[in-house]
C-alpha positions in Angstrom: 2.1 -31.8 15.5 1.5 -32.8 11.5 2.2 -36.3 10.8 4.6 -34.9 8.5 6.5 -33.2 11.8 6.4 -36.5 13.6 8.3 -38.6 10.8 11.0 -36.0 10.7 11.3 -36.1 14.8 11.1 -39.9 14.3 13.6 -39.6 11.7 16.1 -37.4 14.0 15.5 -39.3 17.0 16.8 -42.4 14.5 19.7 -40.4 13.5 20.7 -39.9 17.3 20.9 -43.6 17.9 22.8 -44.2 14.7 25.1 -41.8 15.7 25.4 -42.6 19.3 24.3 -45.8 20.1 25.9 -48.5 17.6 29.0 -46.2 16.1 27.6 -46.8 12.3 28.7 -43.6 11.0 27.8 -44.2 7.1 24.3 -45.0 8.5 23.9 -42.0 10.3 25.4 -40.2 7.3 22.4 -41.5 5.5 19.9 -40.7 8.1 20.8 -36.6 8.6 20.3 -36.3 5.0 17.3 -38.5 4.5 15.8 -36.0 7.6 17.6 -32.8 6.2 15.7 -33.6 2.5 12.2 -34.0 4.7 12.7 -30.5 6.6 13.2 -28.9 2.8 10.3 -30.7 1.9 8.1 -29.8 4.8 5.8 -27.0 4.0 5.7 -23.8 5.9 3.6 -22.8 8.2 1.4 -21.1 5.4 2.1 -24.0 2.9 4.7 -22.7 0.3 7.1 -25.0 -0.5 10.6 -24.6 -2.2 10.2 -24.9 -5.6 12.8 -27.9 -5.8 10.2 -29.9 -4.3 7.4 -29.7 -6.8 5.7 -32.4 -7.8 5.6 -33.5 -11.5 2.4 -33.8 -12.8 0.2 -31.8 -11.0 -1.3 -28.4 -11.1 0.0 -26.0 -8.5 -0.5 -22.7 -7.3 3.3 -21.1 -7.5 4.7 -18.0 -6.8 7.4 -15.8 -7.7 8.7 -12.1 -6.7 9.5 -9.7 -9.3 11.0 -6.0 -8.0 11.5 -4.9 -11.0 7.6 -4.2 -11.6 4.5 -2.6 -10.2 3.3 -5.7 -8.7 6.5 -7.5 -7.2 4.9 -10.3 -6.1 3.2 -12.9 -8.7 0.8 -16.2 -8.7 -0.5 -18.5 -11.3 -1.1 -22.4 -11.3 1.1 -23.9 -13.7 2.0 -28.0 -14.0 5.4 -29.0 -14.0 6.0 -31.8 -17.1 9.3 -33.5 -17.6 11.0 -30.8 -15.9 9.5 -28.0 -17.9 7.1 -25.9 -16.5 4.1 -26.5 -19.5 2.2 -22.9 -18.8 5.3 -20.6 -18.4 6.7 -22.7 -22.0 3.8 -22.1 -23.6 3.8 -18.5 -22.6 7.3 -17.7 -24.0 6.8 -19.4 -27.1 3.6 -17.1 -27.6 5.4 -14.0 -27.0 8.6 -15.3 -29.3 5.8 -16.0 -31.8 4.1 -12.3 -31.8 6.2 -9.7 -29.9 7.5 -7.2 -32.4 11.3 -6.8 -32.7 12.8 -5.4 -29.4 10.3 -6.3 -26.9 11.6 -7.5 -23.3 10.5 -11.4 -23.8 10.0 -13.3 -20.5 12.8 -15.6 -18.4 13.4 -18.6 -20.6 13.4 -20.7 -17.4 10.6 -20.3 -15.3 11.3 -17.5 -12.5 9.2 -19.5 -9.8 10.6 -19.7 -6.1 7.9 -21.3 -4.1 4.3 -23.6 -4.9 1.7 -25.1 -2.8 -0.7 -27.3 -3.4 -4.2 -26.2 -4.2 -6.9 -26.4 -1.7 -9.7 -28.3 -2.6 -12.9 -26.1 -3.0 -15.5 -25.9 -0.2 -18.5 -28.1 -0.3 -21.7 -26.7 -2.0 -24.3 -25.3 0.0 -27.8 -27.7 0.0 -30.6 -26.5 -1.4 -33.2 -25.3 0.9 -35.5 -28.2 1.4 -32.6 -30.5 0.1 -31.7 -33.5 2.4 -33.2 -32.2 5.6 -36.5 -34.0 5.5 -38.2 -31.3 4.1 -40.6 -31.9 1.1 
């Protein structure tokens, strides 16, 4: 179990007692939501998240499904900034800038549905002689 899946059973388990052992309902009002936001929050089992739940201020991978296209299903990192989504605005604003008149202009809001975080890159290999004694 992920530590993040043992503070939402601790959290339940909390909400139980609210609701059954001392009769505070507002608390355990409180409670199911404060556990219902964490279970939104919690990434699946392959790491995509809601895209609700992005975090400002860091670069994610996000992801997006288009049917209307060849390749229905999309990726790129983008960084979400005051609300705005800085690579996606920056793409519109291009194609507003040159696309000639007629030309299908992408979503004004950002069309992404899921992100995850970006993994952090594997460790370089040693050189060979590096660090092992060898000289």
């Amino acid at each position: 179990m992920t530590a993040q899946s043992a503070g939402l059973v601790e959290r339940l388990r909390t909400l139980a007692q609210a609701m059954y052992g001392d009769g505070d309902e507002w608390n355990a009002y409180d409670l199911l939501h404060d556990a219902a936001d964490a279970l939104a929050a919690a990434p699946a089992a392959d790491g995509w998240r809601p895209i609700e739940t992005a975090p400002e201020g860091e670069v994610v991978l996000v992801g997006w499904r288009d049917e209307r296209d060849d390749f229905a299903e999309h990726h790129t990192m983008d960084v979400l900034d005051e609300g705005v989504w800085h690579d996606h605005e920056e793409h519109v604003q291009w194609a507003e800038a040159v696309a000639p008149p007629g030309s299908v202009l992408p979503p004004q809001t950002a069309p992404y549905r899921w992100w995850r975080a970006i993994p952090p890159l594997p460790a370089a290999p040693q050189a060979q002689g590096e660090g092992n004694g060898d000289a």
